[in-house]
C-alpha positions as CSV (number, residue, x, y, z in Angstrom):
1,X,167.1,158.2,125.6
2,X,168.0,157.7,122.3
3,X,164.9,159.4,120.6
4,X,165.5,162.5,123.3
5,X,169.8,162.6,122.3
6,X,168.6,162.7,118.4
7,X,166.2,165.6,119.0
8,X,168.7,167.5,121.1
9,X,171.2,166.8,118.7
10,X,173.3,165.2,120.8
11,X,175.7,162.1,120.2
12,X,174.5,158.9,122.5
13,X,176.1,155.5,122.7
14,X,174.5,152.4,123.6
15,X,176.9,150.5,126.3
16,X,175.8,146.8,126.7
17,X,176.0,144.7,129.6
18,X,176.1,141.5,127.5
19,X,179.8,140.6,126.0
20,X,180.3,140.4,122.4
21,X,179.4,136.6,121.6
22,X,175.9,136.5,123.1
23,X,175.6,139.5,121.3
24,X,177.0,138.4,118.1
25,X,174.4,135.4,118.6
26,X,171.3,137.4,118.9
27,X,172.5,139.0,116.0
28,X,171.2,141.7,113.8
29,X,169.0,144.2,114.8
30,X,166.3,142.3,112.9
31,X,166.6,139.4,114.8
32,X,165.6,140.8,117.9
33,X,161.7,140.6,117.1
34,X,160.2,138.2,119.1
35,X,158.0,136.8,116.4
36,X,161.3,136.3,113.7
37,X,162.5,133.4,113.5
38,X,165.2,134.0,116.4
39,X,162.7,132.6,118.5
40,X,162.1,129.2,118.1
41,X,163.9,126.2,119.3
42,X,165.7,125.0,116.4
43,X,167.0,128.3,115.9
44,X,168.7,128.9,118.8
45,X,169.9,125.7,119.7
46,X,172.1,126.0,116.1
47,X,175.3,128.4,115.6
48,X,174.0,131.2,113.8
49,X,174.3,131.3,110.1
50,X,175.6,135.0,109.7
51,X,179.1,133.7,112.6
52,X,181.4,133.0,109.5
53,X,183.5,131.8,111.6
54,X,184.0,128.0,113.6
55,X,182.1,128.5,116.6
56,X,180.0,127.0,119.4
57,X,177.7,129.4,120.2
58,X,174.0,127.7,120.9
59,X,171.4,127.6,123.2
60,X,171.2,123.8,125.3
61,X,167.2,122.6,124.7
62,X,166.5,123.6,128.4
63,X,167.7,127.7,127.7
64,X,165.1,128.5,124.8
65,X,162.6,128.8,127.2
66,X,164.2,130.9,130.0
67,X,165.9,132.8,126.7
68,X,162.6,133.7,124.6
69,X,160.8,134.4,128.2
70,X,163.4,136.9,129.2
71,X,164.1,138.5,125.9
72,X,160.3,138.6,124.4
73,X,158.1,138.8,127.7
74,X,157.0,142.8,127.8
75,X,156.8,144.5,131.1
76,X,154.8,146.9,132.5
77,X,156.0,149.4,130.2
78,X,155.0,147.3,126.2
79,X,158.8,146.9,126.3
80,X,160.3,143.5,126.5
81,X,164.2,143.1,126.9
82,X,165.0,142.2,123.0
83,X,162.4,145.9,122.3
84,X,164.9,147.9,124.8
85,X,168.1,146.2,123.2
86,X,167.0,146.9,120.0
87,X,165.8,150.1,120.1
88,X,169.4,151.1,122.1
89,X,171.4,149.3,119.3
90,X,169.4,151.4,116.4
91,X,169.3,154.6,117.8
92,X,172.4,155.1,119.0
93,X,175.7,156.3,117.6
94,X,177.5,154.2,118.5
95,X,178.3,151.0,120.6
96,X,180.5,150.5,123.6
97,X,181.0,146.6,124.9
98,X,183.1,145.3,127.7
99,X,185.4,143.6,126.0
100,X,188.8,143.0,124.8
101,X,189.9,142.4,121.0
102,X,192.9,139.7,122.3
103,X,189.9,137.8,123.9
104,X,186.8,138.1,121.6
105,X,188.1,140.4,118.6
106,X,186.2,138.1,115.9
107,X,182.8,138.6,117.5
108,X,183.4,142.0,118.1
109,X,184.8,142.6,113.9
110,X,181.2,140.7,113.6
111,X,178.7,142.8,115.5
112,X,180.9,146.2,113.7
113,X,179.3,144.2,110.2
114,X,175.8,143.3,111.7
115,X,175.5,146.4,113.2
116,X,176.8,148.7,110.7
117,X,178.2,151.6,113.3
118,X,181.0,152.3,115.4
119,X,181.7,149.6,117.8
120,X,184.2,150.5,120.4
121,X,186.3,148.2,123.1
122,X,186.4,149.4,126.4
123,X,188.2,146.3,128.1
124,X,187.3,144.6,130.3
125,X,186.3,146.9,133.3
126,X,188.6,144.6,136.2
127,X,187.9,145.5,139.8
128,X,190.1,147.7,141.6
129,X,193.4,146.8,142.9
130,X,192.7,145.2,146.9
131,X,194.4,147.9,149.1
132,X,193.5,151.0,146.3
133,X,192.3,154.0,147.8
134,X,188.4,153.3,146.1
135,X,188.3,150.3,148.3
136,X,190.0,151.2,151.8
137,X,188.1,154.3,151.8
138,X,184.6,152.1,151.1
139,X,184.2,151.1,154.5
140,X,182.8,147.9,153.1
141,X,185.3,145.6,153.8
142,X,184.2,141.5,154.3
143,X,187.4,141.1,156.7
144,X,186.0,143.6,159.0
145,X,182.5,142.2,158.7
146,X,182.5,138.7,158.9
147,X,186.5,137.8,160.1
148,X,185.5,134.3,161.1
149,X,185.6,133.5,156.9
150,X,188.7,134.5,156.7
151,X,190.1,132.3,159.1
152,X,188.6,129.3,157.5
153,X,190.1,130.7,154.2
154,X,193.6,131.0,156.4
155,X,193.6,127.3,157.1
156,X,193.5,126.2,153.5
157,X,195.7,125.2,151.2
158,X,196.7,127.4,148.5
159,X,194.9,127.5,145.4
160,X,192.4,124.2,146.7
161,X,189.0,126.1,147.5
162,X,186.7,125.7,145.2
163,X,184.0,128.9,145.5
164,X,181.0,128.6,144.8
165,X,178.4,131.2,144.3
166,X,175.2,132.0,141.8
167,X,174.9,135.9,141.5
168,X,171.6,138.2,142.5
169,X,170.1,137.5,140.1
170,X,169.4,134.0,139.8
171,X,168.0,131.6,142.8
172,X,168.2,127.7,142.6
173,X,165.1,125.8,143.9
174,X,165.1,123.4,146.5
175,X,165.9,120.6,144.5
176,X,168.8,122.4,142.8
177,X,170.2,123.5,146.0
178,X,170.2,119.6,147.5
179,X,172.0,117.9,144.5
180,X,174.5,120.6,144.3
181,X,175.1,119.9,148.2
182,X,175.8,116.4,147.3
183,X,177.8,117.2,144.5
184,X,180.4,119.1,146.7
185,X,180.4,116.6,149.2
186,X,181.0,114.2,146.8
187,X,183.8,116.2,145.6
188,X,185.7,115.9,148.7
189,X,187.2,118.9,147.8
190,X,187.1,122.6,150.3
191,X,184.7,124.9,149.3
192,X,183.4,127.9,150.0
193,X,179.6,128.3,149.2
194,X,177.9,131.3,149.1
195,X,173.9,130.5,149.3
196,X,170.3,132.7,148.8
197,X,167.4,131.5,150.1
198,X,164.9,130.8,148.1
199,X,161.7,132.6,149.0
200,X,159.1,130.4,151.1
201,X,161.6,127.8,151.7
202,X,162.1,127.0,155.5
203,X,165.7,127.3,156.8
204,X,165.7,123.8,158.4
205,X,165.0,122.1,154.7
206,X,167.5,124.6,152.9
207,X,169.8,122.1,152.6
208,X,170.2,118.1,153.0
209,X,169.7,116.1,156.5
210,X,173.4,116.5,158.0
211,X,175.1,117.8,155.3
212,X,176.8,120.5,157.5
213,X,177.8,118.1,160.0
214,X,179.8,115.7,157.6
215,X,181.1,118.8,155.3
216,X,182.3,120.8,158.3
217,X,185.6,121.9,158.5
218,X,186.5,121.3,154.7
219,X,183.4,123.4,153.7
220,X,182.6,126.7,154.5
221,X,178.7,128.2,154.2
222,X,177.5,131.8,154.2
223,X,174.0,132.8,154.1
224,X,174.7,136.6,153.5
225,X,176.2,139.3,151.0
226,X,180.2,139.0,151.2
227,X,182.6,141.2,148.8
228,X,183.0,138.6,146.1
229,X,186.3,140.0,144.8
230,X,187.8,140.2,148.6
231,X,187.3,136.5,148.6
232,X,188.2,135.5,145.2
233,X,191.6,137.7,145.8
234,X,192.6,135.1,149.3
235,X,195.0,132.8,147.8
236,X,193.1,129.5,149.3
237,X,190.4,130.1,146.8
238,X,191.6,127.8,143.3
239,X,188.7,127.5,141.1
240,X,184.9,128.8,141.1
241,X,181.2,127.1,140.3
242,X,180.4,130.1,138.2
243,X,176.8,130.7,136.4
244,X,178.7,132.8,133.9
245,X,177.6,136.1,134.8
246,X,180.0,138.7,133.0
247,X,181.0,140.4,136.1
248,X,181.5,137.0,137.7
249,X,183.7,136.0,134.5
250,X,185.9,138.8,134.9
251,X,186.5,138.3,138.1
252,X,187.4,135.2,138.4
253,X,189.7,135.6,135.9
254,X,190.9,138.2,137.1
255,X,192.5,136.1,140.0
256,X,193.2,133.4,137.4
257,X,190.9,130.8,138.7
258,X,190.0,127.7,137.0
259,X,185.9,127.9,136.0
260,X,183.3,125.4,136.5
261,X,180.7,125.9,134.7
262,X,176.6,126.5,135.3
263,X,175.2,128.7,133.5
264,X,171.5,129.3,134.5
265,X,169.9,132.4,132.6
266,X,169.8,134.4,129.7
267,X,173.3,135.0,128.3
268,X,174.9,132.6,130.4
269,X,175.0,129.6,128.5
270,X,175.9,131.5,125.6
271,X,178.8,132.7,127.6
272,X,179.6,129.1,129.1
273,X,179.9,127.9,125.5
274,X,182.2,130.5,124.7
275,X,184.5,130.1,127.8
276,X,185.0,126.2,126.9
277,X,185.5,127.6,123.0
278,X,188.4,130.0,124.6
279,X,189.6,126.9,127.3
280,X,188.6,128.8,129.9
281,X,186.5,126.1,131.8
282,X,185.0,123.2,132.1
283,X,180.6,122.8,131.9
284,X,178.8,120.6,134.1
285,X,177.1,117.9,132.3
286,X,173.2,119.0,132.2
287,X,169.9,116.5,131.1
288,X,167.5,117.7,128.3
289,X,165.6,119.2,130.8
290,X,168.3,121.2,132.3
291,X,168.4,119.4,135.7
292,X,172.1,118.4,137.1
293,X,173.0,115.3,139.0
294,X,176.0,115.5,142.2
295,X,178.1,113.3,140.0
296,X,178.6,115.7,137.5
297,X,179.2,118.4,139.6
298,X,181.5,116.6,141.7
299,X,182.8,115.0,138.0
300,X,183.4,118.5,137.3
301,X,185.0,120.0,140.4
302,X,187.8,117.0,140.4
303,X,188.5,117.7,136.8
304,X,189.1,121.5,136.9
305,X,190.3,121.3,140.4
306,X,193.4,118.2,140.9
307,X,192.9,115.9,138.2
308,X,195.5,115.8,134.7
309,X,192.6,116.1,132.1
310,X,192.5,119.7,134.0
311,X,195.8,120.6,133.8
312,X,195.8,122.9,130.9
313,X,192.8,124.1,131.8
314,X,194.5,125.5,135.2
315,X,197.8,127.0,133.2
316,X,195.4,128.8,130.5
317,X,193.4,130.5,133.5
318,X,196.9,131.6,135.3
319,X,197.9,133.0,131.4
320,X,194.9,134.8,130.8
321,X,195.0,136.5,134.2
322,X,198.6,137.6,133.8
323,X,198.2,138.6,130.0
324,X,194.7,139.9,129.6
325,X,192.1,140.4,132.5
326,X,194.7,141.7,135.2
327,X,196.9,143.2,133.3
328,X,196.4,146.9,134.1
329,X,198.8,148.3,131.2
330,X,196.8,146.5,128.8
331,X,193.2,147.5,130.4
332,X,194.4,151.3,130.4
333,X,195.0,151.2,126.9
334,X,191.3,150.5,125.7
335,X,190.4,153.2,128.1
336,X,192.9,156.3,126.8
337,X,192.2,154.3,123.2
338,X,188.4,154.9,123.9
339,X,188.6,158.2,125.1
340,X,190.8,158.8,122.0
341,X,188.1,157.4,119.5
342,X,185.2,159.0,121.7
343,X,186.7,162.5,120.6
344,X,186.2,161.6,116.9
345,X,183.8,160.1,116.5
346,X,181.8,163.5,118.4
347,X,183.7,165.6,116.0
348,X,183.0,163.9,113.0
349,X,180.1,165.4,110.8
């Protein structure tokens, strides 16, 4: 699209659905060639030498394979992920991120040096207000469709549930799914788990031998789509087991929940280690190999959930929500602020 916008003379931007650290981490545009040196182990599992800044950005051992797969593997089309980032990044006028300068300004002042363009903010893209017009008028709503959930959620305490959810993207295995069924019944904790099947498994082995017998009534299993935000709005729900998604970030910070962290793909763990740089959650313990045991995610849970190690972790989540990710004043402001620099930037010469 790029290559058509400069024939046609026409301005394009490239907006990127990674947030500003992982892309500060891939770094420059000449990094994103599979064969540089971006893409071997001891690489990416180090902070970049061109953040000049303290940071923690770095792959775990067990990412550098899912992350070169994913970002040098070509499809169909001779393109790989890294080609099509690349190739937006350099042809483009200029850059739009999700993202908010009082969250992730340095990496953002980065990537306008690496990138050597515009760079604009957009904020942070929350979801609509519950009630708003765009959602009553959806038709769509999960207390229509499934109101036996939100009864459970009614007969919890506030802020206690723990939800727990892995994206579309991104199916655990068998084994995956058993230990983290362990893990929140070791927890002893509520929580609300939202599980995908994993293709070819059979539903009577999808999860452990009893399991929702002895969880029932302080856990709450749903096997289909629900409107994630509808949920994570119900003031029962506390804290999240979040793979550290963007859109998942946002809104569960939104709400102000506490994050447990599991990151399982691409940008996630870059994200992960960004959220714990900015206290904004706490990572399950993983092995070399990137397997997780119940005791660490149950570890985890009590942490970020009731114990006092967690406490500030709680009261920075509340802060951020008020200050940052639902603060509408603030959010509007990129957007008139965007809409402001868009005009420039397509009148400059």
């Amino acid at each position: 699209m790029t290559d058509i916008g400069a024939k046609l003379n026409i301005h394009t931007a490239f907006f990127s659905g990674f947030y500003a650290p992982f892309l500060a981490f891939v770094g420059p545009i000449s990094e994103y060639n599979g064969s540089n040196s971006s893409s071997t182990q001891e690489f990416l599992t180090s902070v970049p030498e061109w953040i000049p800044f303290p940071s923690s950005l770095a792959c775990r051992y067990h990412e550098v394979v899912c992350m070169n797969e994913i970002w040098n593997t070509k499809d169909a089309t001779g393109l790989s992920t890294g080609d099509r980032q690349a190739k937006g990044t350099q042809g483009c006028n200029f850059i739009l991120l999700k993202s908010c300068l009082e969250l992730d300004g340095d990496y953002v002042s980065l990537l306008k040096d690496l990138y050597q363009k515009p760079v604009l903010s957009i904020g942070l893209l929350p979801p609509p207000a519950l009630g708003s017009s765009s959602r009553s008028n959806s038709g769509d709503s999960s207390k229509n469709s499934n109101p036996e959930m939100f009864h459970w959620l009614e007969k919890q305490q506030p802020k206690s549930v723990v939800y727990v959810a892995f994206g579309s993207e991104y199916k655990m295995n068998i084994h995956e799914i058993h230990e983290l069924a362990f893990g929140l019944e070791t927890s002893e904790l509520p929580f609300f788990w939202v599980l995908r099947k994993p293709e070819g498994i059979d539903e009577s082995s999808l999860l452990p031998s009893g399991f929702e017998d002895r969880i029932r009534g302080r856990g709450y299993m749903c096997f289909g789509w629900i409107s994630q935000v509808e949920v994570l709005a119900h003031t029962a729900i506390g804290g999240s087991v979040c793979h550290c998604g963007s859109s998942s970030i946002s809104e569960n910070l939104f709400f102000g929940h506490s994050q447990i962290l599991m990151p399982m793909i691409i940008d996630q763990g870059i994200n992960a280690r960004f959220l714990v740089e900015k206290g904004l959650g706490f990572e399950v313990e993983r092995n070399k190999d990137g397997s997780f045991t119940r005791e660490a995610v149950a570890r985890s849970m009590r942490i970020v959930m009731v114990e006092p190690g967690g406490k500030q972790l709680r009261q920075k989540a509340l802060q951020m929500s008020k200050h940052i990710f639902s603060n509408q004043d603030l959010q509007g402001e990129y957007m008139h602020k965007f809409i402001s620099s868009l005009g420039q930037l397509l009148t400059k010469e």
